[in-house]
GUTOR-458996 format. One record per residue (C-alpha): residue in one letter; x, y, z. Coordinates in nm, 2 decimals, m for minus. Layout:
# GUTOR-458996
["A",[X,Y,Z]]
...
***
This chain:
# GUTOR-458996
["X",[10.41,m2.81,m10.67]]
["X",[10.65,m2.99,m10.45]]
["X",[10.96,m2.90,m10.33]]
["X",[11.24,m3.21,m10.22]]
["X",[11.51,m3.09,m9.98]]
["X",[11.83,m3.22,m9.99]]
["X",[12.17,m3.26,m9.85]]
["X",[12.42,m3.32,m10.09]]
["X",[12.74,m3.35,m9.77]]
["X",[12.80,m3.60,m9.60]]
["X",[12.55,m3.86,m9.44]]
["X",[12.60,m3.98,m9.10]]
["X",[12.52,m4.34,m9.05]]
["X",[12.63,m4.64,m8.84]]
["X",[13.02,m4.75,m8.88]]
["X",[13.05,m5.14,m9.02]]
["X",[13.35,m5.34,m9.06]]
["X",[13.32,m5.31,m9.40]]
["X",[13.43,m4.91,m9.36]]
["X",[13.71,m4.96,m9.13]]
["X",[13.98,m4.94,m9.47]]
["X",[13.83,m4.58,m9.50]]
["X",[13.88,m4.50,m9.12]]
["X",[14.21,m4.62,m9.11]]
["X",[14.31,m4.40,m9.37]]
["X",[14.19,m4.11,m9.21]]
["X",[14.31,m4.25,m8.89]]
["X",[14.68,m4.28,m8.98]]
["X",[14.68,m3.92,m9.12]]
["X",[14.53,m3.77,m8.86]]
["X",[14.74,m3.91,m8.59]]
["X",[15.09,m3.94,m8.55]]
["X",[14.99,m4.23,m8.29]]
["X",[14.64,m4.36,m8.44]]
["X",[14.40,m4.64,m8.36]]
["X",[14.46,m4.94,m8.48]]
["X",[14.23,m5.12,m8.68]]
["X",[14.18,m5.35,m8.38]]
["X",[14.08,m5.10,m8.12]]
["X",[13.80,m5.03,m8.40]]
["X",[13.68,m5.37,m8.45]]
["X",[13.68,m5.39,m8.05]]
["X",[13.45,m5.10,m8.03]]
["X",[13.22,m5.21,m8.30]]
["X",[13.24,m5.55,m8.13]]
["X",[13.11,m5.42,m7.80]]
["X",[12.85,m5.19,m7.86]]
["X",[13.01,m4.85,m7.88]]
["X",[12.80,m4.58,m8.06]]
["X",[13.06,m4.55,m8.36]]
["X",[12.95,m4.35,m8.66]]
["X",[13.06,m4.23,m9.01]]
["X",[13.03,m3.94,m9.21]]
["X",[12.98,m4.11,m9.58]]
["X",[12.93,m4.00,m9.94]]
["X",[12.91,m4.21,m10.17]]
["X",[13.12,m4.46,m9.99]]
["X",[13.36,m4.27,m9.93]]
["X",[13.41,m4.19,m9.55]]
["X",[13.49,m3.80,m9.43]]
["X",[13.48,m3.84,m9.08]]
["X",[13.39,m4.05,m8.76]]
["X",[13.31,m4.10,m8.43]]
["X",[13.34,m4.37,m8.15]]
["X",[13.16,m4.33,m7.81]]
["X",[13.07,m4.51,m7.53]]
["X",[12.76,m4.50,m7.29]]
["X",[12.74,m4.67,m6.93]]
["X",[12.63,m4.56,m6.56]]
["X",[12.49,m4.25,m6.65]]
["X",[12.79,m4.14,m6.85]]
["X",[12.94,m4.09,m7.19]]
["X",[13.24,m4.11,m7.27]]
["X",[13.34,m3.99,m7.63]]
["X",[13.68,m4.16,m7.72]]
["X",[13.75,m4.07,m8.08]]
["X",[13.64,m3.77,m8.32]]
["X",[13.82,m3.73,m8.68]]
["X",[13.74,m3.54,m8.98]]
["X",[13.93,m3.62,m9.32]]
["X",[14.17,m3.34,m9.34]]
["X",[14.05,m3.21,m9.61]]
["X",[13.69,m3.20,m9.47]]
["X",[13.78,m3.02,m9.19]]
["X",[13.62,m2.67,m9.08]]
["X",[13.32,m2.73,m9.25]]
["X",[13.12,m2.82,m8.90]]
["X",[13.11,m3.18,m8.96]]
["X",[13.31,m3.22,m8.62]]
["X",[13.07,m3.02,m8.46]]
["X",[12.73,m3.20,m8.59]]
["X",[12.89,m3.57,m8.54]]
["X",[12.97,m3.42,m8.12]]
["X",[12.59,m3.25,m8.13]]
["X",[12.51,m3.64,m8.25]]
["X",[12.70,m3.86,m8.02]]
["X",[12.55,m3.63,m7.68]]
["X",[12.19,m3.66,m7.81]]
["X",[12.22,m4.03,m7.82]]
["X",[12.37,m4.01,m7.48]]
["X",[12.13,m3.81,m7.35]]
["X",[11.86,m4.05,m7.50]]
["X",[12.03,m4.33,m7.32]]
["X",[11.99,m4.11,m7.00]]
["X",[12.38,m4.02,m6.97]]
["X",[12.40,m3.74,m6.73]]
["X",[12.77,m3.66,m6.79]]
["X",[12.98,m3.67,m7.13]]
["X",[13.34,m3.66,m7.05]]
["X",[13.62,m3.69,m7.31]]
["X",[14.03,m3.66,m7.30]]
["X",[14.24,m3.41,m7.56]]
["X",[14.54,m3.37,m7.63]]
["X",[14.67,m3.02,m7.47]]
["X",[14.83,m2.91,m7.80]]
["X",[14.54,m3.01,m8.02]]
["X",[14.38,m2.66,m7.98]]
["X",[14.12,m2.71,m8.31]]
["X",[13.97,m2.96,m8.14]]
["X",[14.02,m2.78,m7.82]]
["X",[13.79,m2.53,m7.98]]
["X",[13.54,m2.75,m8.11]]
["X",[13.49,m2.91,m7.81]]
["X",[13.44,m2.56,m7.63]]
["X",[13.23,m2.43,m7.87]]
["X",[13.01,m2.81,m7.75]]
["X",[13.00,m2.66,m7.37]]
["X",[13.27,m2.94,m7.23]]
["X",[13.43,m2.76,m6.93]]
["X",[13.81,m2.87,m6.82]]
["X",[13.81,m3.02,m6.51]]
["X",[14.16,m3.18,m6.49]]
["X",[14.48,m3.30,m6.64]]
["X",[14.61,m3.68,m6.68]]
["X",[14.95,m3.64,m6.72]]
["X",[15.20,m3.81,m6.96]]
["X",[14.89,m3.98,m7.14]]
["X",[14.99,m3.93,m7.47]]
["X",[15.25,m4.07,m7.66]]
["X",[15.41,m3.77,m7.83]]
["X",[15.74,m3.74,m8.03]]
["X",[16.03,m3.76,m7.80]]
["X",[15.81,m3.81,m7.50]]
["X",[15.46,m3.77,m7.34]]
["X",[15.19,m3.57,m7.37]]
["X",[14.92,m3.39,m7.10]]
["X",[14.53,m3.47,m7.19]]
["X",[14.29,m3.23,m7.11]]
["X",[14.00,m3.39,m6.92]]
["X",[13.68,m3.26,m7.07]]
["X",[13.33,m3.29,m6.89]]
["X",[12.97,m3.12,m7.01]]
["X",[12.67,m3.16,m6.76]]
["X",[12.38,m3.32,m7.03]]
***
């Protein structure tokens, strides 16, 4: 007898062009000031790790990070809303600092939004320590908003 494991979730796989409709749609619910489909293509363009989450092509979920000079840099990280706090965040951040440690990156650093306190959590929960603030980085309603800078020895 044999026994055939599988995962019925989410896959995670490389982002294409051809998924950047699906990202944008999460993008522009996510974020009251998303991407734009540009900065995507860009990244894809240039060699950023950027991965999806995907059933069935549909995409749940994505991730964009860069890796130079001993350092990572992870730039975006979005679940669907309705896929959210089911650990997908937190398997797609384990993802993106394996590769970067594979690619010898020493350092992962990342920028959050102060009031974004889910991801906040998730990110703690990775092992990112704060080690400063960039102030006014984010465009916010009515204003500016502080980013948290993030940083996890690897």
């Amino acid at each position: 007898m044999s026994a055939v494991l599988s995962f019925d979730g989410p896959q995670l796989r490389p982002m294409t062009k051809e998924d950047l409709s699906g990202v944008m749609a999460i993008e522009e619910r996510v974020y009251p000031f998303p991407w734009s489909e540009g900065i995507f293509r860009d990244c894809l363009r240039v060699g950023y790790f950027c991965m999806v989450y995907e059933t069935t092509g549909e995409i749940h979920g994505y991730g964009v990070m860069s890796v130079a000079a001993s350092e990572c840099h992870i730039l975006n990280v979005s679940i669907h809303w309705q896929c959210q706090k089911q650990g997908l965040g937190a398997r797609l951040v384990e993802y993106l600092l394996a590769m970067a440690r594979h690619y010898r990156a020493r350092m992962a650093f990342l920028e959050v939004r102060k009031s974004n306190k889910q991801a906040r959590r998730l990110y703690d929960h990775a092992g990112f320590n704060e080690i400063g603030v960039r102030s006014n980085y984010y465009p916010a309603k009515g204003g500016k908003e502080d980013a948290l800078i993030l940083a996890k020895t690897l």
